[in-house]
N, CA, C and O atoms as a GROMACS GRO file, in nm:
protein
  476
    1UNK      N    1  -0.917   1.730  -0.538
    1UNK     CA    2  -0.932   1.606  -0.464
    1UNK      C    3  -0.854   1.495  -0.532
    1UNK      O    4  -0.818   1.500  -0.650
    2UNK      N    5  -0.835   1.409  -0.459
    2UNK     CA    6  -0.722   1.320  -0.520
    2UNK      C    7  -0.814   1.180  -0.496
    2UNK      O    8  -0.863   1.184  -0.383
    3UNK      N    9  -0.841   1.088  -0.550
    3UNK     CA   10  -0.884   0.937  -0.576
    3UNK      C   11  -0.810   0.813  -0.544
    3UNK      O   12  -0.708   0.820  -0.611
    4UNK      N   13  -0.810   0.709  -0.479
    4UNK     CA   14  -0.711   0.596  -0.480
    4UNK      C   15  -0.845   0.488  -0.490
    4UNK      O   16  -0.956   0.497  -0.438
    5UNK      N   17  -0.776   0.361  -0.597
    5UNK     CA   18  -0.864   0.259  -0.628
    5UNK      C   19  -0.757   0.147  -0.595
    5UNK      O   20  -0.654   0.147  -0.662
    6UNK      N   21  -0.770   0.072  -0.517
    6UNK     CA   22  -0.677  -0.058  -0.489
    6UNK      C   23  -0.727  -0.149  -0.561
    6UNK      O   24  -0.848  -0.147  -0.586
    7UNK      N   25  -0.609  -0.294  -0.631
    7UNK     CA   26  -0.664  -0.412  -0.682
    7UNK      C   27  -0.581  -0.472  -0.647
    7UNK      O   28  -0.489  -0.405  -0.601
    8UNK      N   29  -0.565  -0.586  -0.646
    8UNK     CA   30  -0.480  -0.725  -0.646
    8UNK      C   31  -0.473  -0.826  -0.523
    8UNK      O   32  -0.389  -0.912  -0.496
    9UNK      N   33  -0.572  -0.794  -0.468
    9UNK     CA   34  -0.598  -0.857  -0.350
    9UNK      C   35  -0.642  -0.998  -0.371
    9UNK      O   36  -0.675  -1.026  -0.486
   10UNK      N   37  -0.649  -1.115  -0.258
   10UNK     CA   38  -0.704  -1.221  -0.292
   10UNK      C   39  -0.647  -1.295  -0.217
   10UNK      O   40  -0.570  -1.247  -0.134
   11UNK      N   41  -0.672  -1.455  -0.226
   11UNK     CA   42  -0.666  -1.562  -0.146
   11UNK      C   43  -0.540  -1.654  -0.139
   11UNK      O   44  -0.569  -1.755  -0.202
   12UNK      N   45  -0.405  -1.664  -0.087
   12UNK     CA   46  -0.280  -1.722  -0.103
   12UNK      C   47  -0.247  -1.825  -0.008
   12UNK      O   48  -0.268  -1.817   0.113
   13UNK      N   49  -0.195  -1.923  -0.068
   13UNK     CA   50  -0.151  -2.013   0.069
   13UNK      C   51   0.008  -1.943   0.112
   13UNK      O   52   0.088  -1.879   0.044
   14UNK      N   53   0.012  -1.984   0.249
   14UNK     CA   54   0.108  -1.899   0.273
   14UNK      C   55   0.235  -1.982   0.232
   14UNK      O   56   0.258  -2.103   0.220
   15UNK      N   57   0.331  -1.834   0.211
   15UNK     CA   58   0.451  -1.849   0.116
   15UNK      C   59   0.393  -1.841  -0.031
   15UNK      O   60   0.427  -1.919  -0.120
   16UNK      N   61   0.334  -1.775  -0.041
   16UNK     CA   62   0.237  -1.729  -0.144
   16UNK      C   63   0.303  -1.606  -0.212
   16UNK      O   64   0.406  -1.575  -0.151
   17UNK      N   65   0.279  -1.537  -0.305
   17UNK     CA   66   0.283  -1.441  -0.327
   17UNK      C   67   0.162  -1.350  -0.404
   17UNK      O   68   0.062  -1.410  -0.443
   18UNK      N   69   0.175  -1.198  -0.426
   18UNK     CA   70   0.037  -1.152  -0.459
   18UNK      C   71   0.119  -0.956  -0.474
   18UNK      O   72   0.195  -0.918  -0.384
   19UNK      N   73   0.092  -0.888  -0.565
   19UNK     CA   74   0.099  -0.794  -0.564
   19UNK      C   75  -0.025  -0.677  -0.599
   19UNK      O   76  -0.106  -0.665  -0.690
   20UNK      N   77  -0.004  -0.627  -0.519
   20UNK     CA   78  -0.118  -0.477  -0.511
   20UNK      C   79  -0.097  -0.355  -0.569
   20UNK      O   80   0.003  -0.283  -0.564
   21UNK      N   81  -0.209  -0.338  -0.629
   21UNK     CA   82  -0.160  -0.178  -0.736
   21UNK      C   83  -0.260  -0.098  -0.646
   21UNK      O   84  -0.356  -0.130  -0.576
   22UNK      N   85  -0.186   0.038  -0.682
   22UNK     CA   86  -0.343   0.156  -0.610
   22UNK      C   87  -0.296   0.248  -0.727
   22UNK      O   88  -0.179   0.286  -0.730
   23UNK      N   89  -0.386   0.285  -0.824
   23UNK     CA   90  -0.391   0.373  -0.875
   23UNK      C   91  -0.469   0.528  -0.856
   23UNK      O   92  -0.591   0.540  -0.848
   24UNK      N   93  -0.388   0.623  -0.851
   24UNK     CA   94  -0.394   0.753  -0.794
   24UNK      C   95  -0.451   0.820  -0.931
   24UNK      O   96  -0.408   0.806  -1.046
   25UNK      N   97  -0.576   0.907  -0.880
   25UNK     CA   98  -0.596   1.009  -0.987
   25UNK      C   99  -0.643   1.176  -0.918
   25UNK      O  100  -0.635   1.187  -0.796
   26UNK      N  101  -0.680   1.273  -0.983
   26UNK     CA  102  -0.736   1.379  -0.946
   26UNK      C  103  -0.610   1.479  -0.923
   26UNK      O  104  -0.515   1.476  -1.001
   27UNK      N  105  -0.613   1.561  -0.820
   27UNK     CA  106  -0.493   1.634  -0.815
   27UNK      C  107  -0.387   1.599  -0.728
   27UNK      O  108  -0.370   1.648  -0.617
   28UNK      N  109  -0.294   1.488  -0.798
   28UNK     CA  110  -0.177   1.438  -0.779
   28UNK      C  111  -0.082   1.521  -0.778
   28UNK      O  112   0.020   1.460  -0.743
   29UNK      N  113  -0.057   1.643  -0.801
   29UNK     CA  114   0.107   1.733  -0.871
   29UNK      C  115   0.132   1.730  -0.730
   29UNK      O  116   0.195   1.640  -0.785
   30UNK      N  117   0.155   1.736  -0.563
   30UNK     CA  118   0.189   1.818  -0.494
   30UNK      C  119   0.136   1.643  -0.391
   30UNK      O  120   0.055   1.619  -0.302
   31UNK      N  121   0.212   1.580  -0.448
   31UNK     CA  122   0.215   1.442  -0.382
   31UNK      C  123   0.391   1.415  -0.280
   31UNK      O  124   0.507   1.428  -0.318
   32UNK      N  125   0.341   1.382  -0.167
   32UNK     CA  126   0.452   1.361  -0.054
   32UNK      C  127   0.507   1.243  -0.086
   32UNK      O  128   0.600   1.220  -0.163
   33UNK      N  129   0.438   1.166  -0.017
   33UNK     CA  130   0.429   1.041  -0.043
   33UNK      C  131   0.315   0.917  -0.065
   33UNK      O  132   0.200   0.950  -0.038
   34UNK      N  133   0.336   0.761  -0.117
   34UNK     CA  134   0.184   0.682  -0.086
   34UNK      C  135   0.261   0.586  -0.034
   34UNK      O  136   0.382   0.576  -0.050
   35UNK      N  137   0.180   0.509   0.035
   35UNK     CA  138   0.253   0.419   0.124
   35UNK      C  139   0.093   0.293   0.124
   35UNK      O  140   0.010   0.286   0.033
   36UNK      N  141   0.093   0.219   0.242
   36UNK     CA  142   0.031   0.107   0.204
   36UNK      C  143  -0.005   0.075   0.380
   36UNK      O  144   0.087   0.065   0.461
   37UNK      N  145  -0.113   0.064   0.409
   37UNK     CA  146  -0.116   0.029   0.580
   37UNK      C  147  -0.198  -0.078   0.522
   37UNK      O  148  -0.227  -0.088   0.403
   38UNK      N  149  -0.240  -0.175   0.641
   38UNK     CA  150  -0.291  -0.294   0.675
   38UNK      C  151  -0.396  -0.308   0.802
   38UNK      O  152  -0.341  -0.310   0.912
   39UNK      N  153  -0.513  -0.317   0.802
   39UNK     CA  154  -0.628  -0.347   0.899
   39UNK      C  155  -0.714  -0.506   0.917
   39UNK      O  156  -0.816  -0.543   0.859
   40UNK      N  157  -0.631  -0.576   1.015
   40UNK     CA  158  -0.735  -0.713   1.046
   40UNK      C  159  -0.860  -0.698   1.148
   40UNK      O  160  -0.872  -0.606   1.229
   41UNK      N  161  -0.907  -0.754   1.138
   41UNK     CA  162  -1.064  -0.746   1.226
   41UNK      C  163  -0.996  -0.727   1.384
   41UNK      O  164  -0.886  -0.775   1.412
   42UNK      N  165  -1.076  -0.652   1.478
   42UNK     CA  166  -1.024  -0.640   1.554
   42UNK      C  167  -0.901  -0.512   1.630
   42UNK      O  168  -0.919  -0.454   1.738
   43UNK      N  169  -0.809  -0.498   1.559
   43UNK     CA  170  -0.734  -0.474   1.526
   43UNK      C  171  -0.691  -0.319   1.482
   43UNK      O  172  -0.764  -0.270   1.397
   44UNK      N  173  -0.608  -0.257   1.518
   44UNK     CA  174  -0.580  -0.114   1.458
   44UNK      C  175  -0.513  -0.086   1.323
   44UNK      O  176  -0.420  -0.163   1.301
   45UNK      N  177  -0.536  -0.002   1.235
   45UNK     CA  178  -0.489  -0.022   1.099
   45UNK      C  179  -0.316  -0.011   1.152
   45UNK      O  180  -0.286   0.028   1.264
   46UNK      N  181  -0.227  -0.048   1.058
   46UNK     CA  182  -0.115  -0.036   1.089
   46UNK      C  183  -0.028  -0.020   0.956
   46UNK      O  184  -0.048  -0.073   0.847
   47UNK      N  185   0.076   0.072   0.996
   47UNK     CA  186   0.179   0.086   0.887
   47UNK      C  187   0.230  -0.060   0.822
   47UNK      O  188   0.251  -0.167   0.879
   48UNK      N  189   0.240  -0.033   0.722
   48UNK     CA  190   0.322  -0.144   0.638
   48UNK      C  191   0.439  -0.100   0.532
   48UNK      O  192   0.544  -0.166   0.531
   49UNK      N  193   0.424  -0.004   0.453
   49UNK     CA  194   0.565   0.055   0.390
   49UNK      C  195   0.495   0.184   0.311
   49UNK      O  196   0.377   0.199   0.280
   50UNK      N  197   0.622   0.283   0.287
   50UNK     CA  198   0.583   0.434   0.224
   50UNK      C  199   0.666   0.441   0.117
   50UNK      O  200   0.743   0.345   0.111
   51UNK      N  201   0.678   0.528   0.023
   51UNK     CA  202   0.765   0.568  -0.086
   51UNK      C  203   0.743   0.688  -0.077
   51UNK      O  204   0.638   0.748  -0.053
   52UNK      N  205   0.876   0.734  -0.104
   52UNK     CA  206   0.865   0.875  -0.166
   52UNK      C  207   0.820   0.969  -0.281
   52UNK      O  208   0.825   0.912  -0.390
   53UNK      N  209   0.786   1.072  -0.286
   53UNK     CA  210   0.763   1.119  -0.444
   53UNK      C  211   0.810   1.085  -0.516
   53UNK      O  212   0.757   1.047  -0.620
   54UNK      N  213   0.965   1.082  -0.488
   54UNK     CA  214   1.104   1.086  -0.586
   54UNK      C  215   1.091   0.939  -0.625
   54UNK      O  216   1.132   0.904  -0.736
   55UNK      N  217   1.043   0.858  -0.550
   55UNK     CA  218   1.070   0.739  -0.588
   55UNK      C  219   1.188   0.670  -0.522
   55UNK      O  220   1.179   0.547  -0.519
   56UNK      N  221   1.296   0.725  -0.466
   56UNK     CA  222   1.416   0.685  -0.442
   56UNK      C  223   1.446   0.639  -0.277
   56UNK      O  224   1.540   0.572  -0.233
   57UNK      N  225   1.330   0.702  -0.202
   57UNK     CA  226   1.318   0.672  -0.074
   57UNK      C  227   1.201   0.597  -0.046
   57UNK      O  228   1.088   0.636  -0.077
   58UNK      N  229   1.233   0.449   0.035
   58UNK     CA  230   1.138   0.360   0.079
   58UNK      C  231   1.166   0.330   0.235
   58UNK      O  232   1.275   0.332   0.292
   59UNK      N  233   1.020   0.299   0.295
   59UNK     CA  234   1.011   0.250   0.442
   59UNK      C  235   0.889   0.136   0.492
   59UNK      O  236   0.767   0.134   0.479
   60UNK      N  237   0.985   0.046   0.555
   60UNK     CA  238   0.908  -0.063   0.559
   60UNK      C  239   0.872  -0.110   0.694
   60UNK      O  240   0.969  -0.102   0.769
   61UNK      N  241   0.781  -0.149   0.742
   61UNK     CA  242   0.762  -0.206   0.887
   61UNK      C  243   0.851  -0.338   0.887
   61UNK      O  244   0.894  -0.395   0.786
   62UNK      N  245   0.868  -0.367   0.994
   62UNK     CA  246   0.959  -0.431   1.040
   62UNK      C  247   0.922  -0.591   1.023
   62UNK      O  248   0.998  -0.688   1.021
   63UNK      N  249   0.756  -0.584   1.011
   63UNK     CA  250   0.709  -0.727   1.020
   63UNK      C  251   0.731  -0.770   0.852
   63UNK      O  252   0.764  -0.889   0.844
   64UNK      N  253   0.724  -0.717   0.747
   64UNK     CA  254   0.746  -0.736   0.647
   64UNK      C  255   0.882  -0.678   0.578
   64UNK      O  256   0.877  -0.665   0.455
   65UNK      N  257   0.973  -0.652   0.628
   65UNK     CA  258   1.095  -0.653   0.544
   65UNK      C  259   1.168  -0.750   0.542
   65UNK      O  260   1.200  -0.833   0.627
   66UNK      N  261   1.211  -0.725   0.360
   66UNK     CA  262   1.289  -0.839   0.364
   66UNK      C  263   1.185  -0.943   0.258
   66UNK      O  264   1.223  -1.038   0.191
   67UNK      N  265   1.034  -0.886   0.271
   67UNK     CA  266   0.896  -0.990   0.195
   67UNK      C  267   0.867  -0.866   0.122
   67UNK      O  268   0.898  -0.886   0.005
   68UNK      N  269   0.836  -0.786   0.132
   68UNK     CA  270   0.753  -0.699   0.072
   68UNK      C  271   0.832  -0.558  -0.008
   68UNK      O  272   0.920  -0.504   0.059
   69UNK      N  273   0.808  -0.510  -0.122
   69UNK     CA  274   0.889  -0.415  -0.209
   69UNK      C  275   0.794  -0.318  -0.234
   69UNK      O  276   0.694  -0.370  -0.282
   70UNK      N  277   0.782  -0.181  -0.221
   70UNK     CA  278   0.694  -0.088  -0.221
   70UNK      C  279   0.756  -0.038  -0.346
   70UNK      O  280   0.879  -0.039  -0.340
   71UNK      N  281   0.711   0.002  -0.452
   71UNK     CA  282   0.748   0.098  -0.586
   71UNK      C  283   0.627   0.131  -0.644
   71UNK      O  284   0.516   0.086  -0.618
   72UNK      N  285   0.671   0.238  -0.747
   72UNK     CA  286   0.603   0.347  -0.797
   72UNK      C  287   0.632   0.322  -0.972
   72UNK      O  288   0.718   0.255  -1.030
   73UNK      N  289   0.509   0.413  -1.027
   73UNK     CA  290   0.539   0.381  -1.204
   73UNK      C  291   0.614   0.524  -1.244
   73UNK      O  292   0.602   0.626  -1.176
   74UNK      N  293   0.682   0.516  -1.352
   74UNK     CA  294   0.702   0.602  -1.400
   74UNK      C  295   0.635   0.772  -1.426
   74UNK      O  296   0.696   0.879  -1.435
   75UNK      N  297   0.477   0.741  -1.435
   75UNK     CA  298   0.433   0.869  -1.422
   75UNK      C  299   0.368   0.884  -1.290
   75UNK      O  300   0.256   0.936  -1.285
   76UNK      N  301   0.438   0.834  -1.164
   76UNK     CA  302   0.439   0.851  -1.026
   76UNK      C  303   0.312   0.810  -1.025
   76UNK      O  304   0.321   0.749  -0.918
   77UNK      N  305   0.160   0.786  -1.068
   77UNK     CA  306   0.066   0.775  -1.048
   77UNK      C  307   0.027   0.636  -0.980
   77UNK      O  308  -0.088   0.627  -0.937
   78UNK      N  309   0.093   0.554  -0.970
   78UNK     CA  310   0.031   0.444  -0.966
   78UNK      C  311   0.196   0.372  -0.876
   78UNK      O  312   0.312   0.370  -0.915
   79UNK      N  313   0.115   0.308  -0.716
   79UNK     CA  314   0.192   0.219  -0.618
   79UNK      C  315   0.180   0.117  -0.615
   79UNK      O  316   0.066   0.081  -0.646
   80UNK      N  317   0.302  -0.022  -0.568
   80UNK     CA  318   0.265  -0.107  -0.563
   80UNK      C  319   0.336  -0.186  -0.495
   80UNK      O  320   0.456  -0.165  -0.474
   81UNK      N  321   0.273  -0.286  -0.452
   81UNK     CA  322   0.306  -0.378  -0.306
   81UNK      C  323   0.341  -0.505  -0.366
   81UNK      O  324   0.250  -0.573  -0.414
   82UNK      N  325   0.466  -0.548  -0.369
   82UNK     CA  326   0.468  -0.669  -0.417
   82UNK      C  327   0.481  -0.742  -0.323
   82UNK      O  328   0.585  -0.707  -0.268
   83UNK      N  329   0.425  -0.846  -0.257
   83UNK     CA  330   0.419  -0.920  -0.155
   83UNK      C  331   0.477  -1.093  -0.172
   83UNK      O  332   0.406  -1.180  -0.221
   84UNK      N  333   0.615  -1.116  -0.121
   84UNK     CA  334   0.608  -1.224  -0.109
   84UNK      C  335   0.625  -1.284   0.014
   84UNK      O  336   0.609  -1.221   0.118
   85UNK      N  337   0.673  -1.464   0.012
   85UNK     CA  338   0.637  -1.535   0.107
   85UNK      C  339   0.527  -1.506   0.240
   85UNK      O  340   0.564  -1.532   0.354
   86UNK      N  341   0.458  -1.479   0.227
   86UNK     CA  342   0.331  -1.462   0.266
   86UNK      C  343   0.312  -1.513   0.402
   86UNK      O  344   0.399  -1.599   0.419
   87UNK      N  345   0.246  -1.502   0.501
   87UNK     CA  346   0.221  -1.563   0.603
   87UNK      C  347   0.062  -1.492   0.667
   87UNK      O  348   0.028  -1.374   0.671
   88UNK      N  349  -0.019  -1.622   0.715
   88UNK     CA  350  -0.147  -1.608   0.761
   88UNK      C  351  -0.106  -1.452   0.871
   88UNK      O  352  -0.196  -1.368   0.868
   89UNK      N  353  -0.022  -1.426   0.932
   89UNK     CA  354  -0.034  -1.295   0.989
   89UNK      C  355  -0.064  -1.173   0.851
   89UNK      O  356  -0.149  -1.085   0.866
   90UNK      N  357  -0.022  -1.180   0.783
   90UNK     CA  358  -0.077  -1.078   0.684
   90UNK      C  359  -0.180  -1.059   0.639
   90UNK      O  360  -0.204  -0.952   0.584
   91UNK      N  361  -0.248  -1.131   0.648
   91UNK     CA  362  -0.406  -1.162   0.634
   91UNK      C  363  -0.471  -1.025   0.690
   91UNK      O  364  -0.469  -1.024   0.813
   92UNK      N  365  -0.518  -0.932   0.644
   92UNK     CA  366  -0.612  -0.790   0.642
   92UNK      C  367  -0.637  -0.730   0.529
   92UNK      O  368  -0.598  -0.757   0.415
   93UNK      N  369  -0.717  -0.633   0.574
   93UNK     CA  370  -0.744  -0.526   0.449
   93UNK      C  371  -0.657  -0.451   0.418
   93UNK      O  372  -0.604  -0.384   0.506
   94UNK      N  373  -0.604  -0.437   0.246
   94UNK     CA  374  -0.461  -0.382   0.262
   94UNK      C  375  -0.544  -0.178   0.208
   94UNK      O  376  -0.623  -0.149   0.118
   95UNK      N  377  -0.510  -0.132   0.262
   95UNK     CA  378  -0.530   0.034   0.200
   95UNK      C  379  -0.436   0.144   0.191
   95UNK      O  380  -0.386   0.202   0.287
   96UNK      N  381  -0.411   0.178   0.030
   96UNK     CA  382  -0.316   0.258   0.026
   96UNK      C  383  -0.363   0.398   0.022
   96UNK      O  384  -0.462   0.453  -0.026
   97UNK      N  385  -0.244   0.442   0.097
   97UNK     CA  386  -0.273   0.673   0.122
   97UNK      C  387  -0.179   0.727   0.040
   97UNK      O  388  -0.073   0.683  -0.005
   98UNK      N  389  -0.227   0.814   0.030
   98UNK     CA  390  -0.173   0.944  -0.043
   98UNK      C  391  -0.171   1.058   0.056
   98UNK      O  392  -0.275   1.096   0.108
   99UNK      N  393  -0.034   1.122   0.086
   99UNK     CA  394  -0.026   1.207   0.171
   99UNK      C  395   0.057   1.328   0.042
   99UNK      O  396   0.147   1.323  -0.042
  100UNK      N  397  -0.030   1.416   0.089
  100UNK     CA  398  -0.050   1.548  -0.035
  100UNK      C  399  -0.005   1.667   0.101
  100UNK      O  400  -0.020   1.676   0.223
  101UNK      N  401   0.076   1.768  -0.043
  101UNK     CA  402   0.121   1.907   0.038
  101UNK      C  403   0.025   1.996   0.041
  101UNK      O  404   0.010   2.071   0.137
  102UNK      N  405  -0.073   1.999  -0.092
  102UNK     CA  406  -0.198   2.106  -0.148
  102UNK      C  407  -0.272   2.162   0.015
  102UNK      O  408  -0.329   2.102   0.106
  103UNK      N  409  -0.248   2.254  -0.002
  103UNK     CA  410  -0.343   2.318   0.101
  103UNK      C  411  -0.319   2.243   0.249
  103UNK      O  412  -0.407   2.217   0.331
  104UNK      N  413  -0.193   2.218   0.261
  104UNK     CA  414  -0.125   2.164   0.432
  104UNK      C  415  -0.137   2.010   0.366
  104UNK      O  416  -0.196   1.959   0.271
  105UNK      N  417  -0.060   1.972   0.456
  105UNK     CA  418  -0.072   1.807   0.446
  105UNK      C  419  -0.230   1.738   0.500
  105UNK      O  420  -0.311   1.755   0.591
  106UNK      N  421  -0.213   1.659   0.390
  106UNK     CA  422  -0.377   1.584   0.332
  106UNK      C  423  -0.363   1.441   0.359
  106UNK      O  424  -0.260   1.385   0.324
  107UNK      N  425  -0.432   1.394   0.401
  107UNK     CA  426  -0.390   1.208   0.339
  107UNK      C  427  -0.552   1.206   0.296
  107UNK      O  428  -0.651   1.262   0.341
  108UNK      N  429  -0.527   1.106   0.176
  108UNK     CA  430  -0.650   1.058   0.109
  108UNK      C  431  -0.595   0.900   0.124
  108UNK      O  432  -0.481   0.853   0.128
  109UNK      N  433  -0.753   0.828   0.132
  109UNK     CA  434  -0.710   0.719   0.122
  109UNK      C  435  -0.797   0.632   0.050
  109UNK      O  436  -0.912   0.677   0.045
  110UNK      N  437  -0.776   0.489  -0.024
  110UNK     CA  438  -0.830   0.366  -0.116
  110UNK      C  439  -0.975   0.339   0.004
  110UNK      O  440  -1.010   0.375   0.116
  111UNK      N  441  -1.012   0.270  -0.085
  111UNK     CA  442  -1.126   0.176  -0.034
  111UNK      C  443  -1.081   0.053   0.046
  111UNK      O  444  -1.145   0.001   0.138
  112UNK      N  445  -0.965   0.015   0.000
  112UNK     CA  446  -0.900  -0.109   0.039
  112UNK      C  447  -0.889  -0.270  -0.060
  112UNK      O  448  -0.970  -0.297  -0.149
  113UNK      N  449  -0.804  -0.335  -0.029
  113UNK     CA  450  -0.842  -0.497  -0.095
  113UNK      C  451  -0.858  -0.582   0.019
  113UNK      O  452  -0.857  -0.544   0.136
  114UNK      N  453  -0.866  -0.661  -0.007
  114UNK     CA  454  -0.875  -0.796   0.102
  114UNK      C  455  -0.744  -0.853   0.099
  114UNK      O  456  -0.675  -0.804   0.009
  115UNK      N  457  -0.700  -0.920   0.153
  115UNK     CA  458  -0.598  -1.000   0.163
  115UNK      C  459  -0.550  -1.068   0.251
  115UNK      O  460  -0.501  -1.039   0.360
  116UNK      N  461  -0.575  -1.211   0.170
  116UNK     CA  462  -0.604  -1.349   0.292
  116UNK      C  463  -0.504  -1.464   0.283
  116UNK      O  464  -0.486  -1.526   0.178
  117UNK      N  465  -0.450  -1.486   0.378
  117UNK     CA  466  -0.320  -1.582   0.334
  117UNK      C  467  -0.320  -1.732   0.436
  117UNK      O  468  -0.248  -1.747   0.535
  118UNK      N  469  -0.410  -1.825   0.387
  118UNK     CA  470  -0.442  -1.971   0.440
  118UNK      C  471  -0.352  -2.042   0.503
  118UNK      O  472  -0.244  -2.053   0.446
  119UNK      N  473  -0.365  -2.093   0.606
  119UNK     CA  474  -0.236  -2.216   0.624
  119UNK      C  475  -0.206  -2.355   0.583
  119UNK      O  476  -0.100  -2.407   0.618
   0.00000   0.00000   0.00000
């Protein structure tokens, strides 16, 4: 089983900035990709950006490129969302997945952070 714990969430005026870690544990070896979706009240969760295993391939929704940088640490374990200029539309729960090969493709996913961006 594989674990995700999100942090860095919190309260920004917009044009703000704020970056998000999700640290990955358990059985990571046979990792696709982690990526990062977004859920406001109401609302359907929605893509926001992915990385690759390799590290070398990134994908971003369209509403945040150009603001937002998806990367990975060195011992692949650990993603992160660096978020700038900010805008009250970003405002949701941010939750990062882990999509795993082990036994067919898996997604595990965080608990989530908050993330609230004032006008």
């Amino acid at each position: 089983q594989v674990q995700l714990v999100e942090s860095g969430g919190g309260l920004v005026h917009t044009g703000g900035s704020l970056t998000l870690s999700c640290a990955a544990s358990g059985r990571t070896f046979n990792t696709y990709t982690m990526g990062w979706f977004r859920q406001a009240p109401g609302k359907e969760r929605e893509f926001v950006a992915v990385i690759s295993w390799s590290g070398y391939t990134t994908y971003y929704a369209d509403s945040v490129k150009g603001r937002f940088t998806i990367s990975r640490d060195n011992a692949k374990n650990t993603v992160y969302l660096q978020m700038n200029n900010l805008k009250p539309e970003d405002t949701a729960i941010y939750y990062c997945k882990l999509r795993s090969g082990s036994q067919g493709p898996t997604d595990y996913w965080g608990q989530g952070t908050q993330v609230t961006v004032s006008s």
